[in-house]
Steps between C-alpha positions, in 0.01 A plus 500: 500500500619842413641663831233812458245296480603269782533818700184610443325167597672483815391823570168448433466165638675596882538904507267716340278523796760746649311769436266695286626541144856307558693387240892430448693729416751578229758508771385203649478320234863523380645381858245210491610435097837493569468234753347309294746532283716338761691765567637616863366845477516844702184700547527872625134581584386807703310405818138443436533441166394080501836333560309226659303433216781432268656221717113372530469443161826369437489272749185331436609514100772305577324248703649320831613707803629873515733523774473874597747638744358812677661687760195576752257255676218805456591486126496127489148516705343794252618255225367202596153672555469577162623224280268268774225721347584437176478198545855341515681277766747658726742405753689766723801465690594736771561560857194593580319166442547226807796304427318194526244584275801596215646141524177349415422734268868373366423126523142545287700706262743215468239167474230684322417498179328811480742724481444906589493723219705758708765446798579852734865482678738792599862460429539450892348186478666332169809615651478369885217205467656197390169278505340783233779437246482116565144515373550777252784246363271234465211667332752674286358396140167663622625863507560658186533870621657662810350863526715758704349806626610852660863299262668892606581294820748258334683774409850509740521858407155613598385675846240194485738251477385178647779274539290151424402642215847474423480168534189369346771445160594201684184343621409457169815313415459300799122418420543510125892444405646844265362323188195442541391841709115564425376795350541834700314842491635778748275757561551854677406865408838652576860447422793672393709365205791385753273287680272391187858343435536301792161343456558419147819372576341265782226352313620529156280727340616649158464883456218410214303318800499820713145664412427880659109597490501876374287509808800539711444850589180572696455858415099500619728473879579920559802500681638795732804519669582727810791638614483563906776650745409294774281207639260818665431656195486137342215447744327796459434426157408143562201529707357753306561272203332255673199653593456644141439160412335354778240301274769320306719167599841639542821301562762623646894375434761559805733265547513512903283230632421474884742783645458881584288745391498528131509070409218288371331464864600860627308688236164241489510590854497880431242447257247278667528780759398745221157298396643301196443131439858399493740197600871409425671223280862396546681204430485395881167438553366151428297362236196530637542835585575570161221382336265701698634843449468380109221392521323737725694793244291333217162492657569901579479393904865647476585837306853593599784226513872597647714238361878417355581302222338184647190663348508495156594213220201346315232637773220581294229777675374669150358789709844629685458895400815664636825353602728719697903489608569626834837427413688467208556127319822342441487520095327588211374166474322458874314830473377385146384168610329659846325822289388186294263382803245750402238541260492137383155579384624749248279745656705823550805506790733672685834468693708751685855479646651705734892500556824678718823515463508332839257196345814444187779539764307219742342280215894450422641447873169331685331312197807403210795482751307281748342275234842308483672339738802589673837366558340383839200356343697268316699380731206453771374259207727344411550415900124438530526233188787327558557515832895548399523115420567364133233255353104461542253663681143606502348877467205627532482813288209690605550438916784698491520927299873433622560240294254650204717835467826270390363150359484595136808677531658224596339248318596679197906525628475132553636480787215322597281305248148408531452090532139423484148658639424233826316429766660571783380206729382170336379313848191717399389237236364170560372206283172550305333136481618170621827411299768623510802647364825390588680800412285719691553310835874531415457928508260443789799270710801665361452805788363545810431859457332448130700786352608483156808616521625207734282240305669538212852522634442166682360354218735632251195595277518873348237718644316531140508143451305464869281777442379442123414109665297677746387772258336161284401304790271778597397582206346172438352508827716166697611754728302763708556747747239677728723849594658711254839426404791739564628565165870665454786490297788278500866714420829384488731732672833490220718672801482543876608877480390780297775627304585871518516544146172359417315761740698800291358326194136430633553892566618648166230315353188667749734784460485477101100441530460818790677707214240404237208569722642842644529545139157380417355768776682801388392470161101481636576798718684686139139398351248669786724789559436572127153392492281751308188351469280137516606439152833603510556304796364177364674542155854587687426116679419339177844591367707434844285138434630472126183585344544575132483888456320468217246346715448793785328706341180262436286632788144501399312197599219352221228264465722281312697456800810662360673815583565784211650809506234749451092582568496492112586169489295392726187602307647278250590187670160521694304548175697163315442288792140598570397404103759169522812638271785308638818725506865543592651818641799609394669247287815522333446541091836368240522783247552245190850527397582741793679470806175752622220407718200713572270472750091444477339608802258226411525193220231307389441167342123510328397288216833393399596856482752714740428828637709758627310764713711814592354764721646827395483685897793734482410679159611867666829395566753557191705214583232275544318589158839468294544116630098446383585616198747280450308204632247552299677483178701175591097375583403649129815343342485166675177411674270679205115530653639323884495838656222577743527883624331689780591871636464627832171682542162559641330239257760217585240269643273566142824504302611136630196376519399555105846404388456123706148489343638599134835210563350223731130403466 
């Protein structure tokens, strides 16, 4: 079947119900086509503007399981939600779901049949939970695409970085071997060309497979920037702000969670005082918490929400009017993705930011300088994991931030190397059914204490060996266990000391990365201090995020779905795709026998016939009316009776209209 029209079954078969009028778009449709094309693609999409959908599509086009790593259990929640109610099979994997209830989850997912259509998982758990992989391994012919969202966090070099991102690369060689990798589709709606590099470099993704919706730029968001002197006049403005737009849900961004005056908690207090439905959101609450400020923010119960970062990938409330930084973002890219939270109902928004020279000076010493670790830091975790003794040992990553601030770090030095994902204890695990296995009772004797470690040192047995025998045996259900195991990770320790050296090279290289994001932050700063207006402002981000030039300057929404670069234009593209003339804007056009190309502002295909249609809009200007003449006699010599012409005037809306009626019915 023809991949448009296999696109458009799906859709209609699982997803047009989403709303009113939906259809998939010409954006869409080339990430989703080039998938199923087999091609490891890149898709730069503006927030809001139906990433989801393309990976829904794809993935039931393709058939079998989409494996789609998501970075938030709220995300992986909202997701769920709505693919159940389109009627497909889900199964989510997070911390937030009793551990229990994951491992059978797990063993269905390995003896059933009935496989899910999708399967939720954050890179946290491919890269800690040894018993996911062991099924994932199994069931391995069933998935044929692995979807990663919010992919700007693979990046090394971005303030988003998420270091098991890094690592999800070699999951799927462990689950899949290099060669035979599945299909993968990153998706994000920000990144600078260094770090579009590192993601294509990871997942092999050619330059041709990296597809940028000319939706990048939301221009319909009006952006301001202020200036302040201090954090009193920076208040001042605030509440006033605030209560200017005291019927609309506002977020607010500051990156202080739970301490003083002016974090997260601090200023909900403050405002709660003042009358307004508020709460805070920050990374330290717990799930549950979590889901109730979103979802209480979505039914309207909420109206103001003080939050950091933690709010903000994939979190869909349409309705979001106003987003506002209290304090200036760490780059380009995290103020785009955050002013990206509102107006997801294309309904007219707003966001404001206000910034110091005491904010710059303190995002760089506070936020950037303490995001890496120290020379201490390392060497407390490298004590912590190795207890200063050469060989094997067991670690549990996410008991200990001491160990978390140098593990990856380390890992990466090799001075330690990661083994296999465990269970810490196996005494835990006792015989299903009557017979039994002989190899099991041999784990079960070898130690009194039941850890793994000893087990297989007794035994002589490698630790993966042990646990992928255990990994089966529970899997097919002859073993059971009625508490939740202690997972953790088995390293090998290459030396008992840390050498010097290595710290001064774990250092140059945070040092190296602290450089790029200083960097990053002063050329944001460069862009506000010159900001001018909401259009200059978002056009000055498009080019910091390597959007063609050529491309700024297409501002004015249609019905078509398409930006183009004046009102003029817009009466035309409405008036084609109201009467059904299919179009393309702005297409290069060969000069025969010429190393010249013009430019249509619109060709059409009609009857075996091709159209040009320029609109004529700067006639006053002398520059302007010397290239039409000589674009119009390369159109009389070479494309005789192609040209369609319109002029700017009061009559435009007749004018077009009689010229599609004389051409195209």
């Amino acid at each position: 079947m023809d991949s448009t029209d296999l696109v458009n079954d799906i859709f209609q078969a699982h997803f047009s119900g989403i709303s009113k009028g939906a259809k998939v778009r010409d954006e869409q449709r080339k990430v989703i086509e080039t998938v199923l094309a087999y091609k490891n693609t890149l898709a730069l999409m503006p927030t809001g503007s139906g990433k989801s959908l393309c990976y829904w599509i794809a993935g039931k086009a393709l058939g079998g399981i989409t494996l789609a790593i998501f970075p938030l259990t709220a995300l992986m929640d909202e997701q769920e939600s709505k693919l159940v109610q389109h009627g497909c099979k889900v199964l989510k994997l997070h911390g937030g779901i009793d551990t229990q209830k994951q491992y059978r989850q797990l063993i269905e997912l390995y003896n059933s049949p009935d496989k899910p259509d999708f399967i939720f998982v954050s890179p946290e758990r491919l890269a800690t939970d040894g018993f996911v992989e062991f099924v994932l391994r199994q069931i391995k012919d069933h998935i044929k695409l692995v979807v990663i969202d919010e992919a700007h966090c693979i990046s090394q070099w971005g303030i988003n970085f998420r270091p098991f991102y890094k690592e999800i690369p070699f999951f799927l060689d462990n689950v899949f071997v290099a060669s035979s990798r599945p299909l993968v589709l990153c998706l994000t709606a920000t990144l600078n060309p260094k770090e579009r590099e590192d993601i294509c470099r990871d997942f092999q993704i050619a330059p041709e497979n990296v597809i940028r919706s000319e939706l990048l730029l939301r221009y319909k968001i009006h952006l301001r920037v202020v200036p302040v002197d201090n954090e009193k006049q920076k208040d001042k403005l605030f509440w006033r702000e605030l209560e200017n737009n005291k019927n609309e849900k506002i977020l607010v961004y500051i990156e202080n969670r739970n301490t003083g005056e002016r974090s997260t908690e601090g200023l909900c207090e403050k405002a709660l005082e003042r009358g307004f439905a508020a709460a805070y959101f920050h990374a330290d609450m717990s799930v549950g918490e979590k889901s109730r400020v979103i979802e209480e923010f979505k039914a309207g119960k909420i109206m103001v929400v003080f939050a950091t970062s933690a709010f903000g990938m994939g979190i869909d409330i349409p309705d979001i009017r106003g987003v506002i930084h209290y304090r200036l973002p760490e780059s380009t890219e995290q103020y785009y993705q955050q002013v990206g939270r509102v107006g997801r109902d294309n309904k007219p928004a707003w966001a404001l930011l206000y910034y110091s020279e005491k904010n710059i000076s303190i995002r760089k010493s506070h936020f950037i300088e303490k995001s890496f670790p120290s020379a201490d830091d390392i060497r407390q975790a490298f004590r912590e994991l190795t207890l200063y003794k050469k060989g094997k040992l067991t670690a549990n990553y996410f008991a200990d931030s001491g160990v978390q601030a140098g593990y990856h770090y380390l890992i990466r030095s090799q001075i330690i190397e990661m083994v296999c994902k465990a269970i810490r204890k196996l005494d835990i695990f006792e015989l299903a059914g009557s017979s039994s296995i002989l190899e099991f009772e041999r784990y079960q004797q070898a130690s009194k204490t039941g850890l793994l470690i000893f087990t297989a040192r007794k035994l002589n047995i490698p630790e993966a060996e042990i646990m992928e025998n255990m990994y089966r045996w529970l899997a097919e259900q002859q073993i059971k266990t009625d508490r939740a195991p202690e997972k953790c990770l088995v390293i090998e320790a290459q030396n008992d000391t840390l050498p010097e050296d290595m710290v001064e090279q774990i250092l140059a290289d945070a040092a190296k990365k602290k450089a790029y994001l200083n960097n990053n932050l002063d050329e944001f700063v460069n862009i506000l201090k010159d900001y001018k207006n909401s259009q200059y402002l978002h056009q000055a981000i498009g080019e910091y995020l390597g959007v063609d030039k050529f491309q700024l300057n297409r501002i004015h929404d249609t019905t078509a779905g398409i930006k183009v670069r004046s009102k003029s234009e817009v009466i035309i593209v409405n008036l084609m795709h109201q009467k059904g003339i299919p179009f393309s804007y702005e297409i290069n056009l060969q000069v025969p026998g010429q190393a010249k190309t013009m430019l249509p502002d619109f060709t059409i295909d009609w009857n075996g016939k091709r159209y040009y249609w320029e609109h004529w809009g700067m006639y006053s200007d002398q520059g302007y009316r010397q290239d039409m003449y000589e674009k119009k006699e390369l159109y009389a010599q070479y494309f005789p009776d192609q040209l369609i012409e319109t002029y700017d005037s009061h009559t435009l809306t007749a004018d077009a209209e009689k010229l599609i009626d004389q051409h195209f019915t």
